[in-house]
N, C-alpha and C positions, 0 to 999 in steps of 0.2 A: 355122480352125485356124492357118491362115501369117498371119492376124494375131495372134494369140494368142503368138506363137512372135515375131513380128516386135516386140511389145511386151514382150516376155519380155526377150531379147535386148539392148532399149533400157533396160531396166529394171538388166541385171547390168552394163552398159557404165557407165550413171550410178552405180553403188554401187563400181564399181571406181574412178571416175575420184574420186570422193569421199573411198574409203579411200587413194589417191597424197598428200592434203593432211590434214591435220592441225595445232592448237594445240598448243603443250605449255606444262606449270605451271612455273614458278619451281622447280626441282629441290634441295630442301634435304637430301636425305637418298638411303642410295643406295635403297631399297627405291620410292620415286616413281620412279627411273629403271627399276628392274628393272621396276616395272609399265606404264612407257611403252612399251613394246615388246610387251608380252604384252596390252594392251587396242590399240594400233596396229599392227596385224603388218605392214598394208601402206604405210604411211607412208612415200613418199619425202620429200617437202618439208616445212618446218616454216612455216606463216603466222605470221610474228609473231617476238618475240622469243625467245631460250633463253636463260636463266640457269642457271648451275650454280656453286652456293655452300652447300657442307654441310662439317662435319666428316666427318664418317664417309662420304664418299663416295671410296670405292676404284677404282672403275672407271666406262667410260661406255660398256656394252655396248650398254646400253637405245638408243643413239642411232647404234648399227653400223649400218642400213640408210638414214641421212636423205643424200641429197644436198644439197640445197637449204636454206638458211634464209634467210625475203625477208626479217626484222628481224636486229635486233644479236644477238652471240653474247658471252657473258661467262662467262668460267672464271676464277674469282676466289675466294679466299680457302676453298680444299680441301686442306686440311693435310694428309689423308691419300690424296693424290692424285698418285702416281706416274707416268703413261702417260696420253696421248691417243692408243694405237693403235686406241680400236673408234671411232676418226672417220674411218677408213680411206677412206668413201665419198663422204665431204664433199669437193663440187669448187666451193660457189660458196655464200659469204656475200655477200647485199644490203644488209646494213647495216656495222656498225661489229664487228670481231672484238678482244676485250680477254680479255688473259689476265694475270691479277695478281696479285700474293702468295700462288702455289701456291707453300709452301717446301721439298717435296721434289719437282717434276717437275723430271728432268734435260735432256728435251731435247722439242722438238714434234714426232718421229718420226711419229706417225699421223696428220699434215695435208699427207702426201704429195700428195695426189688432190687440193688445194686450186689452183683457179687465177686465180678473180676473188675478191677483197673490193672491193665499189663504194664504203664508206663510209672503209673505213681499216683497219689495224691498231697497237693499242695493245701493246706487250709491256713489262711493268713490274713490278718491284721483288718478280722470281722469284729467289730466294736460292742452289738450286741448280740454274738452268739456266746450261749452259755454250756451248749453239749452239743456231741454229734452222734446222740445215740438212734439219730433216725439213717446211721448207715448201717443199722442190724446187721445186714445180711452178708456184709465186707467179710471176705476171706482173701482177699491176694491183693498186694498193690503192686508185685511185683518191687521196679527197682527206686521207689521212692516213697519217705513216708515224712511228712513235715508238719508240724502243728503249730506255729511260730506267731508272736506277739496278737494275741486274742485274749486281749483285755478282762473278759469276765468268763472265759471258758473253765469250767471246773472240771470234767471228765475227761480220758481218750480212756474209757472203758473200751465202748466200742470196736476199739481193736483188736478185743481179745482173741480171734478167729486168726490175726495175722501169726506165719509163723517163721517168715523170714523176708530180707528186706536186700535186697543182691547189693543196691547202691550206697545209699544215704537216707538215716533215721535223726531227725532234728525233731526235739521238742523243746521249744526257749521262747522268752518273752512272755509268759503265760500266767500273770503273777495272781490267782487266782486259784491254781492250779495244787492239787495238795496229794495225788498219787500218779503213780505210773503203771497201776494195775492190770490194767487193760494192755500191757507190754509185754506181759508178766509169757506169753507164749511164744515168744520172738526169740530165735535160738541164733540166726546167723542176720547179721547186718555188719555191708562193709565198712562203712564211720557212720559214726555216730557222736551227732550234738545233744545234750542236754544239759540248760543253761539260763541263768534268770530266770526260775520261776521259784519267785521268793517265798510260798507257803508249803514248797516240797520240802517237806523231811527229811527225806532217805531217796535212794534209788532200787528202791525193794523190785519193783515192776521189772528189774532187767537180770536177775537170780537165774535164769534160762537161757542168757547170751553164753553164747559156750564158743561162736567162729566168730570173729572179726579181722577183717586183713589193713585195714587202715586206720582208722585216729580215732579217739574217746575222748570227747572233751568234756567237762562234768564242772558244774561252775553253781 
């Protein structure tokens, strides 16, 4: 019977530790998201990549419980996609985080909980985002950092936690844009874009760059 019970035991331990990981599909539409949640309940981490690129995708409730995602994350081209607050739990992308031509997200308020990206972050050519100071808690993007043509973004305060960049730091296209402050802690980046953003001043925010092994281009 205590081994019965002892196999038992080992048996719900394995089904649990297997319901923590999960795949998810290519998310085109919101009703694959609303069923990712109700076919995974217990899903913390994502194996693999996430994509999410639908029209009609309204919300991203389905993905309120994932910590974890070890591939790239892509939130791109959701027209009707206002709010990333149900990524509330997300504290750690392994790959590459890109979020691009959502035209009405105003701001990335629900990637609060967010503190590593190993691979980088991409933020581009979001028409109504104006900050991304709902990435508070960012300290590492590892080997990329790029904030490129975002029409009415005024801030990369936000960044101030970063303090080195292995790859490529681009901030261009930003005309909106009036400091580089938030750079102001970034000591090593290997090239670096900054460029077209027509109400910057100065390059005060980059006073702390002290290693770069590649190109500067300053426009």
């Amino acid at each position: 019977m205590k081994k019965f019970y002892l196999l038992f035991s080992v048996y719900l331990f394995a089904q649990y530790a297997i319901a923590q990981n999960c795949s998810a599909p290519a998310f085109t539409t919101q009703q694959q998201l609303d069923n990712f949640k109700i076919q995974n309940p217990g899903c913390k981490t994502i194996t693999g990549d996430v994509t999410i690129n639908g029209s009609n995708i309204t919300n991203l409730n389905g993905l309120s419980n994932i910590t974890t995602v070890t591939g790239n994350v892509m939130i791109a081209n959701n027209t009707a996609l206002s709010s990333l607050s149900e990524l509330g739990a997300l504290t750690e992308v392994v790959g590459l985080l890109t979020i691009i031509e959502n035209p009405i997200l105003p701001n990335v308020d629900g990637l609060g909980a967010l503190v590593n990206i190993y691979d980088g972050i991409n933020v581009e050519r979001n028409n109504a985002l104006t900050d991304l100071s709902g990435l508070q808690s960012l300290s590492y993007v590892g080997t990329y950092l790029r904030a490129v043509y975002n029409p009415v973004l005024t801030s990369v305060e936000v960044f101030n936690k970063i303090t080195s960049v292995t790859y490529f730091l681009s901030v261009g296209a930003n005309p909106k844009l009036e400091s580089l402050s938030g750079l102001r802690n970034i000591t090593t980046a290997s090239s670096i874009s900054i460029a077209l953003n027509d109400k910057l001043p100065n390059l005060d925010g980059l006073n702390s760059l002290t290693n770069t092994t590649g190109y500067l281009i300053t426009r």
